[in-house]
DONUSE-544525 format. One record per residue: residue in three letters; x, y, z of N, C-alpha, C, O, CB in turn. Coordinates in steps of 0.2 Angstrom, whole numbers, plus 2048, in hexadecimal, padded with zeros to 3 digits. Glycine has a CB too. Example, Ala and Ser with C-alpha at 12.3 -4.5 7.8 and 13.67 -1.06 7.14 Angstrom:
2
ALA8427E482783E7EA8278427F08278477EF82A8397EA82D SER8407F58238447FB8248408008278438068288467FD81D 
//
This chain:
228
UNKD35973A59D37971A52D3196DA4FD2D969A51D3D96CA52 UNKD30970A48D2A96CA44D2E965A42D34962A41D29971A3B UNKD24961A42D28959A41D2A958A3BD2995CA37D23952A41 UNKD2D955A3AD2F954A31D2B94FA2DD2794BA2FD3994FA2F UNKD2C951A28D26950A24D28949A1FD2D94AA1BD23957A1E UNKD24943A1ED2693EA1CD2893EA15D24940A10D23939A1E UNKD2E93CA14D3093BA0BD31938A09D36934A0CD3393EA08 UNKD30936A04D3392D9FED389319FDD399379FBD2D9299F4 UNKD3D92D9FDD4492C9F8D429309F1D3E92D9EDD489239F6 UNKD459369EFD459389E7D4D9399E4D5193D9E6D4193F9E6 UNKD4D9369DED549399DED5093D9D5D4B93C9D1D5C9319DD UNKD579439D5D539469CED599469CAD5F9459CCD4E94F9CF UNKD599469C2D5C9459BED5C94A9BBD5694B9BAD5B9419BC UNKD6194E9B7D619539B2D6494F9AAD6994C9A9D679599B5 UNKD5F9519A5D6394C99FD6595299CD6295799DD5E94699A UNKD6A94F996D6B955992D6895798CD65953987D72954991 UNKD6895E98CD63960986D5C96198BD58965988D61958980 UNKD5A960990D55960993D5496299BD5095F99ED5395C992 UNKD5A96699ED5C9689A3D5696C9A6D5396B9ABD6396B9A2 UNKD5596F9A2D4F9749A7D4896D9A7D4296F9A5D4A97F9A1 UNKD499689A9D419639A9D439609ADD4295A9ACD3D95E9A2 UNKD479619B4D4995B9B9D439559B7D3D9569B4D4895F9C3 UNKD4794F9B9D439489B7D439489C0D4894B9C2D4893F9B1 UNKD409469C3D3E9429CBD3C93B9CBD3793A9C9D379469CF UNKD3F9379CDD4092E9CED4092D9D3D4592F9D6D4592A9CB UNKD3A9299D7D3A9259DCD3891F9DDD3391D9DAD389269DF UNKD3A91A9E1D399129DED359109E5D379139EBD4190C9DB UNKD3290B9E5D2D9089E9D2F9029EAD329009E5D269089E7 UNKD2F8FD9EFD308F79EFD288F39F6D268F59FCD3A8F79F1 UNKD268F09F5D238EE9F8D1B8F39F8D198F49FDD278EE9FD UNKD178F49F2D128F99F2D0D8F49F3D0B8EF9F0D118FE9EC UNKD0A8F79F8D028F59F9CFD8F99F7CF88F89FAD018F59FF UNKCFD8FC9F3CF79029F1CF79029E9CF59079E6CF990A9F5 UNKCF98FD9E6CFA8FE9DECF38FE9DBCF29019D6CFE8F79DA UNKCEF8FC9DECE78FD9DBCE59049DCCE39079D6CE08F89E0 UNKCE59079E1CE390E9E3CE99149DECE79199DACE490F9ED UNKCEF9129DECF29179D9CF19179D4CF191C9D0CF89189D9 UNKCEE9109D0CEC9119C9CE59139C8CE29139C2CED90B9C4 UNKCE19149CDCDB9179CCCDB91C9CCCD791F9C8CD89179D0 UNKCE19209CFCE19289CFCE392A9C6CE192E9C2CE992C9D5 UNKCE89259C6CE99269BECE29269B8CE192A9B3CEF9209BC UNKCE19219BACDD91F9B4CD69259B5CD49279B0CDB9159B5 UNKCD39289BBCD092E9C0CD49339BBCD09399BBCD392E9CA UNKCD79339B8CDC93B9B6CDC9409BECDB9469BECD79419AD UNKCDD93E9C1CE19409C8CE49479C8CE49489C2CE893B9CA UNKCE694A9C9CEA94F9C5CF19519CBCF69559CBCE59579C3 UNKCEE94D9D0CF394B9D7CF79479D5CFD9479D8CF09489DD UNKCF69449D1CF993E9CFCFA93C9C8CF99389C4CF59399D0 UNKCFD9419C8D019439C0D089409C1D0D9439C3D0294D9BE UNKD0993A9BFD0E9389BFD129329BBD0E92E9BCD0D9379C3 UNKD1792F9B7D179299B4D179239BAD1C9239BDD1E9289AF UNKD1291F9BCD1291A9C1D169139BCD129139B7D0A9189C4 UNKD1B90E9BCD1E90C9BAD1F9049BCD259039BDD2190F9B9 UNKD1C9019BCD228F99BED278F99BDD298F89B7D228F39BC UNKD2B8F89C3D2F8F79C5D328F49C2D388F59C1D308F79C8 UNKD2F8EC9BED338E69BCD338E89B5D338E49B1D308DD9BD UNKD338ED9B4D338ED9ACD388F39A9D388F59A4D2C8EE9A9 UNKD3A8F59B0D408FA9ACD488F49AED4B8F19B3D409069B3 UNKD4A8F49A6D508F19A8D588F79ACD5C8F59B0D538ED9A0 UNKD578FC9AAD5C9009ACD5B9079AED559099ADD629009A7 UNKD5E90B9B2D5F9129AFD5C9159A9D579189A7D669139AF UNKD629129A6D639149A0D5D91499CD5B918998D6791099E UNKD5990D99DD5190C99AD4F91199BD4E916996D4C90799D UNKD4C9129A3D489189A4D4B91E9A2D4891F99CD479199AA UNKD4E9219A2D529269A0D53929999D5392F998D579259A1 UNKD54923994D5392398DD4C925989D4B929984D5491C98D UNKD4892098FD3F92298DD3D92B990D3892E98ED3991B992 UNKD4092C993D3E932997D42939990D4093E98ED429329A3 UNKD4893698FD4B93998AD4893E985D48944984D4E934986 UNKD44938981D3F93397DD3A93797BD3993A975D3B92C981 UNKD37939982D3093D984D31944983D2F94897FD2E93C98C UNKD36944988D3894E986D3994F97FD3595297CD3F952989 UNKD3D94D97ED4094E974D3894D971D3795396ED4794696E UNKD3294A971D2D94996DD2A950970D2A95496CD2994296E UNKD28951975D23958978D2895D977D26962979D21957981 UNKD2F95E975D34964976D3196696FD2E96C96ED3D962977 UNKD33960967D31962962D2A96195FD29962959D3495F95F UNKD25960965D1F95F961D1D95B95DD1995D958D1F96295E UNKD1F955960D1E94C95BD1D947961D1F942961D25949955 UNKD1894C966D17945969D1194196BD0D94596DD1A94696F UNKD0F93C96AD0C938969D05937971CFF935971D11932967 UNKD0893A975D0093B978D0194197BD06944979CFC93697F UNKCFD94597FCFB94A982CFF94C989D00952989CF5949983 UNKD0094998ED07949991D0D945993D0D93F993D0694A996 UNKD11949996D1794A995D18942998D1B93E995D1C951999 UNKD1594199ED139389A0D1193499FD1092F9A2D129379A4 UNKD0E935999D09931996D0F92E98FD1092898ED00937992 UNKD1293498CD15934986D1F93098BD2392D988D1493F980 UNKD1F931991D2592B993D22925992D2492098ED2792C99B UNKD1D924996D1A91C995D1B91998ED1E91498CD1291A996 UNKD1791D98AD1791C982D1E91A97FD2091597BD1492397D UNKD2191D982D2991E97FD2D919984D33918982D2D926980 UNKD2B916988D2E90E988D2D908985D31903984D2C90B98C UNKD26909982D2390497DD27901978D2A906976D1D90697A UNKD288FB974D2A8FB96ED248FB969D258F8964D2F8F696D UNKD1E8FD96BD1A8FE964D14905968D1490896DD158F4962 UNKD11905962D0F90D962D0690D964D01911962D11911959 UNKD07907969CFF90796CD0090A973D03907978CFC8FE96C UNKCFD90F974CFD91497CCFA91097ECFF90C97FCF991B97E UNKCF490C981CF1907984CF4901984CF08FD986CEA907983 UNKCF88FF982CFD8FA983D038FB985D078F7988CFF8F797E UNKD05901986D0C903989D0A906990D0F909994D10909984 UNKD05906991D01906999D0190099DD028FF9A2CF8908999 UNKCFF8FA997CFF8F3998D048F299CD048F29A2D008EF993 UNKD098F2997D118EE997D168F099FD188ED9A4D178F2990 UNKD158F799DD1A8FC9A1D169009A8D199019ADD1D90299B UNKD119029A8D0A9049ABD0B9009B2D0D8FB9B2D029019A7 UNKD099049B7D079009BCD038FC9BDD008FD9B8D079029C0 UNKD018F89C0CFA8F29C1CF98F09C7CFD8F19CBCFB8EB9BD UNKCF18ED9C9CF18ED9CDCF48E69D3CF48E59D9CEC8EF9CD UNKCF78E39CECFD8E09D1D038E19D4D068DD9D8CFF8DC9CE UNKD068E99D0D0C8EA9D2D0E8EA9D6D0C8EF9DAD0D8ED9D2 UNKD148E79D9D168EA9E1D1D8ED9E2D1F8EF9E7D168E49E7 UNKD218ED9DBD278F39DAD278F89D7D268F79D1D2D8F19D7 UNKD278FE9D8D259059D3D2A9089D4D2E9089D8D2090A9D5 UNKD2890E9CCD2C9129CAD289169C7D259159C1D319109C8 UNKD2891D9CDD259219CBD2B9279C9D2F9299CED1F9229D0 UNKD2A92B9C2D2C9309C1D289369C0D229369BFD2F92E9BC UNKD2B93A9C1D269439C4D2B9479BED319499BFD299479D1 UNKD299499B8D2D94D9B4D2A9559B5D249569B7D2D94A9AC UNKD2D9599B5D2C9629B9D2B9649B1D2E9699AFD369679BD UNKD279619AED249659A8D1C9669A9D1A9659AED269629A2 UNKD199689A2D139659A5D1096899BD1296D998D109699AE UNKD0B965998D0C966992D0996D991D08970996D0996198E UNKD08971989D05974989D00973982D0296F97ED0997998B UNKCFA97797FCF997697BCF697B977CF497F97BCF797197B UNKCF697B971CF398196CCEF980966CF197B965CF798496A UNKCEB982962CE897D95DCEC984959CEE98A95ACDE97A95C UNKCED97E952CF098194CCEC97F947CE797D949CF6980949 UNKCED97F940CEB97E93BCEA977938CE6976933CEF981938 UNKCEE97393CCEE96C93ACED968942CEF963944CF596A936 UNKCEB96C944CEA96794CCEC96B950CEC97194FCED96194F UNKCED965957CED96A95DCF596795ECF896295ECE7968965 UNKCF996F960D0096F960D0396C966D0097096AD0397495F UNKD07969969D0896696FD0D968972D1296796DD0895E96E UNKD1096B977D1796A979D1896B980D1396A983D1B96F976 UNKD1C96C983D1E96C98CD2397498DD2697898AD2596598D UNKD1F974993D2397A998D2597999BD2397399DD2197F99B UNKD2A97A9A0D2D97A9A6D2897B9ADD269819AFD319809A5 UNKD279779B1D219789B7D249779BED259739C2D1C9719B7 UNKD2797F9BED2C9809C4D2597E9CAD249839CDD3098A9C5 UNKD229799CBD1F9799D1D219719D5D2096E9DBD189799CF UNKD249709CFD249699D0D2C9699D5D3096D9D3D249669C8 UNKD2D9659D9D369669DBD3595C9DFD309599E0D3996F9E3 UNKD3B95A9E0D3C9549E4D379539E8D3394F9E8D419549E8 UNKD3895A9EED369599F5D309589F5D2E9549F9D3895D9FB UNKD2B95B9F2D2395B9F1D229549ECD1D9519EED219639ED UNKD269529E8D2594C9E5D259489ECD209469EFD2A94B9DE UNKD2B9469EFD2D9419F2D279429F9D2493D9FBD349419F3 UNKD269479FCD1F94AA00D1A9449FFD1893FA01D1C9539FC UNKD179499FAD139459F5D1193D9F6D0C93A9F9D169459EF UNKD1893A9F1D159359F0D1692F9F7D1492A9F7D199339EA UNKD199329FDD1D92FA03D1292EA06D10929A0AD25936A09 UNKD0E933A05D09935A08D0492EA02D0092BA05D0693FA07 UNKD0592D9FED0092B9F9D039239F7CFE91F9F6CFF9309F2 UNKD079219F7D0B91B9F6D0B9169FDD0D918A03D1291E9F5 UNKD099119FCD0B90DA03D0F9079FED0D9049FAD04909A08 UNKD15908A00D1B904A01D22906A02D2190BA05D1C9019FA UNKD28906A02D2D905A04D31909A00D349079FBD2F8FFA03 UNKD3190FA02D379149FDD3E9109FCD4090EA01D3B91DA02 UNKD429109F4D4790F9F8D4A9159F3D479189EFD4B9089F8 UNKD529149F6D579199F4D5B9189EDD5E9139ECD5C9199F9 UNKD5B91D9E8D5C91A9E2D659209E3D669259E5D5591A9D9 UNKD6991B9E0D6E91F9DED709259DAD6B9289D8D7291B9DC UNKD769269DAD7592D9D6D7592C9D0D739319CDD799319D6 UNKD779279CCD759259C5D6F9229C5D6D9209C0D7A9219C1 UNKD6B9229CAD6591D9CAD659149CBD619109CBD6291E9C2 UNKD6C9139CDD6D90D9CFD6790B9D5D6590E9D9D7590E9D2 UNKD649049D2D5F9039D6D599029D1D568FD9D2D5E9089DB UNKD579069CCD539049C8D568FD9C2D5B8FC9BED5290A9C5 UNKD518FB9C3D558F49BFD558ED9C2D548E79C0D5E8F59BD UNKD568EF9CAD598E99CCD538E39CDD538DD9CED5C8EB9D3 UNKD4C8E79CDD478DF9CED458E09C7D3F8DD9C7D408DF9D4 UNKD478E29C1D468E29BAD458D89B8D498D49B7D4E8E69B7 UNKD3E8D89B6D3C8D29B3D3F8D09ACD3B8D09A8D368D19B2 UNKD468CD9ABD498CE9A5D468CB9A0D458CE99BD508CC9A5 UNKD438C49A1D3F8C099CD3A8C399AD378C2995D3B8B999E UNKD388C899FD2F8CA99CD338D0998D308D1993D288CD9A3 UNKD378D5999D3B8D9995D3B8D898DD3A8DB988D428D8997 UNKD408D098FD428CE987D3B8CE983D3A8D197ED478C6987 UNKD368CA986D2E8C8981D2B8CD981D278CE97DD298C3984 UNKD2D8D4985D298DA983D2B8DD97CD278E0979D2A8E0988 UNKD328DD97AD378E0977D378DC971D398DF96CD3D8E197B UNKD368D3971D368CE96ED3F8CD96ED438CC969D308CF967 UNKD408CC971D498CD972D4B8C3975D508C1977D4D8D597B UNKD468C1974D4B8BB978D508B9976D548B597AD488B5978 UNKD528BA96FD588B896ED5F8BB96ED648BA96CD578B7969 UNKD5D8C1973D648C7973D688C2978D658BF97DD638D2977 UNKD6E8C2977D738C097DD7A8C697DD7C8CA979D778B797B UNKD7C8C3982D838C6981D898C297AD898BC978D878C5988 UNKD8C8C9977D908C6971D998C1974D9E8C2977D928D096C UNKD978BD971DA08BB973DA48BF976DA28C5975DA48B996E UNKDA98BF978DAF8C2979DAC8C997DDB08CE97BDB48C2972 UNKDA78CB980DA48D0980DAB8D2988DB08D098AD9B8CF981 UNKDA68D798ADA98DA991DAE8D6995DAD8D0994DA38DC994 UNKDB38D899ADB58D299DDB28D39A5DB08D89A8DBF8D299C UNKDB28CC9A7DB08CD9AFDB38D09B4DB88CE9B7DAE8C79B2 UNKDB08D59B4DB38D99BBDB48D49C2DB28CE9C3DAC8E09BE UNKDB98D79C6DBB8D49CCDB88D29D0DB28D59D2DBD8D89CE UNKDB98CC9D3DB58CB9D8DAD8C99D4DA88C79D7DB48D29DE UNKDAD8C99D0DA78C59CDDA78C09C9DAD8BE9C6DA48C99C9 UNKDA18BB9CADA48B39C6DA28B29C1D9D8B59C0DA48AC9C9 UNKDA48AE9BDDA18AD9B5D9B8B09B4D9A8B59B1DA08A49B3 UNKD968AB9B8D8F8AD9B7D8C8B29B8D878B49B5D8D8A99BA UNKD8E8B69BDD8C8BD9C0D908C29B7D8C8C39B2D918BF9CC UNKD968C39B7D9A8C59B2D928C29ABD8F8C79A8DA58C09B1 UNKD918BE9AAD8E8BB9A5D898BD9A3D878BE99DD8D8B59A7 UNKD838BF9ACD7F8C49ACD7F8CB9AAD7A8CE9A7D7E8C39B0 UNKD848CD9ACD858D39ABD858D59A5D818D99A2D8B8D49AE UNKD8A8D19A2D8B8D3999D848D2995D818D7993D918CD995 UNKD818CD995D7A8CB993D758D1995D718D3991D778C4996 UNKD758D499CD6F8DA99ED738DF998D708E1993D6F8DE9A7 UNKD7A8E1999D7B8E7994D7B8E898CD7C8ED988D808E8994 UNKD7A8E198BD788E0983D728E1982D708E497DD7A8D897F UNKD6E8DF987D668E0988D648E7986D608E8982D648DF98F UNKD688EC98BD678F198DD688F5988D658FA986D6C8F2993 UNKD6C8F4985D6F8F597CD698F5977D668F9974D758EF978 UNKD688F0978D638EF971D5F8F2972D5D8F596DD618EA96E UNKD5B8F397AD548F597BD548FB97AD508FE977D508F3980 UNKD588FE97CD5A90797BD5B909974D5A90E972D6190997E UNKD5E903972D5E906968D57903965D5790595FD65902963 UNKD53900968D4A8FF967D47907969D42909967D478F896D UNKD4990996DD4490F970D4791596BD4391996AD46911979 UNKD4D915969D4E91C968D4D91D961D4C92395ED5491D969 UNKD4C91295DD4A917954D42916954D3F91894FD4D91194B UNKD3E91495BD3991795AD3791D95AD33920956D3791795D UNKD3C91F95ED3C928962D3D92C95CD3993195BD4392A969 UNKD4392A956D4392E94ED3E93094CD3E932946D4692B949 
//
C-alpha cells in the first residue's frame, strides 16, 4: 500500500452565481513560517498563488465569503481593481481603495500565527482594447482541494484545523476591537430589543452574540456599496 500523502484540512464552498469557481478555505492555527510565506508572495511565487489572510481579521463566514463574492462579480464584469482574482479578494475586504493597505490590514505579516488561506479555481485573463487592458477570469480546472490541501500541508508549518460546512470556525480568534478601528465602527452595538438569547446561554454570552451580528451587518453592508 502507498503511504498517504499529508493534507491540511480544506473545506470548499460553492457561491451562487459563481458555481463553476469552487472557493478552497483552509485555516492555520499556530503558524510558524509567516515570514517565508509572505516572501513567496511578495517573490510573485506562482506556487503560491494564493489569498494568505489573518486570521484575526476575518469576523465571520460570511465576511470572507462576502469579499470572495465581491471579487468574482468585479473580474466576471470587468471592473476589477487589480490584476488577480487574489489580489482583487484582499482589495475587497478593505473599506478603502488603497491595494497596499488592504495587504496591510487583512494581508498576512510576519507576525501572523492564525491563517486563512483561500485557493479560488480561477485564474485571470487579459486582452488589450481600445481603452486599456480588459481584465476577466476563467475557470482553472487544475486547481481542486486535494492538491490545494497537498500543497499547503507541505509549505505551511502550523496546525490545520477543521472548518465546518458553513465555514464555522472562521471568526473564532477574530480581533473584534481591531475590526471595529479597521472599519472605524466603534460605535456599532447591538440595537435594543434585538435577538432573544438562545438556550443555555447567559446574558453576556446572548449579549455577545447579538453585538458580533450587528457587527457582521454593517461590515457586510460596507463591503458591498463598495463593491457597486
Amino acid at each position: 500500500m502507498a503511504p498517504s500523502v499529508p493534507m491540511a484540512s480544506v473545506r470548499t464552498f460553492t457561491l451562487p452565481h459563481y458555481a463553476a469557481y469552487p472557493v478552497h478555505v483552509a485555516l492555520f492555527h499556530h503558524v510558524q513560517n509567516p515570514a517565508f510565506l509572505k516572501s513567496q508572495l511578495v517573490a510573485a511565487n506562482p506556487a503560491f498563488d494564493y489569498a494568505f489572510l489573518d486570521a484575526s481579521m476575518i469576523l465571520s463566514p460570511a465576511h470572507l465569503l462576502t469579499a470572495v463574492f465581491l471579487a468574482l462579480h468585479a473580474l466576471s464584469t470587468h471592473r476589477p481593481k487589480t490584476r488577480s482574482p487574489h489580489a482583487e479578494l484582499v482589495f475587497r475586504l478593505s473599506p478603502n481603495n488603497n491595494i497596499a493597505q488592504s495587504y496591510a490590514l487583512f494581508g498576512i505579516t510576519d507576525t501572523t500565527t492564525a491563517l486563512v488561506v483561500v485557493k479560488l479555481a480561477c485564474r485571470a485573463t487579459t486582452r488589450p482594447t481600445a481603452t486599456g487592458t480588459h481584465v476577466g477570469i476563467q475557470v482553472d480546472e487544475r486547481v481542486t482541494a486535494q492538491g490545494v490541501g497537498e500543497h499547503l500541508a507541505r509549505v505551511v508549518q502550523g496546525d490545520s484545523v477543521l472548518l465546518g460546512e458553513r465555514g464555522e470556525g472562521l471568526g473564532d480568534g477574530c480581533d473584534v476591537a481591531r475590526v471595529r478601528a479597521v472599519y472605524k465602527l466603534g460605535g456599532v452595538a447591538a440595537k435594543k430589543g434585538g435577538q432573544k438569547v438562545a438556550a443555555g446561554m447567559s446574558e453576556r454570552q446572548g449579549r455577545q452574540v447579538n453585538e458580533g451580528k450587528e457587527l457582521e451587518s454593517v461590515v457586510l453592508g460596507m463591503l458591498s456599496l463598495k463593491g457597486s
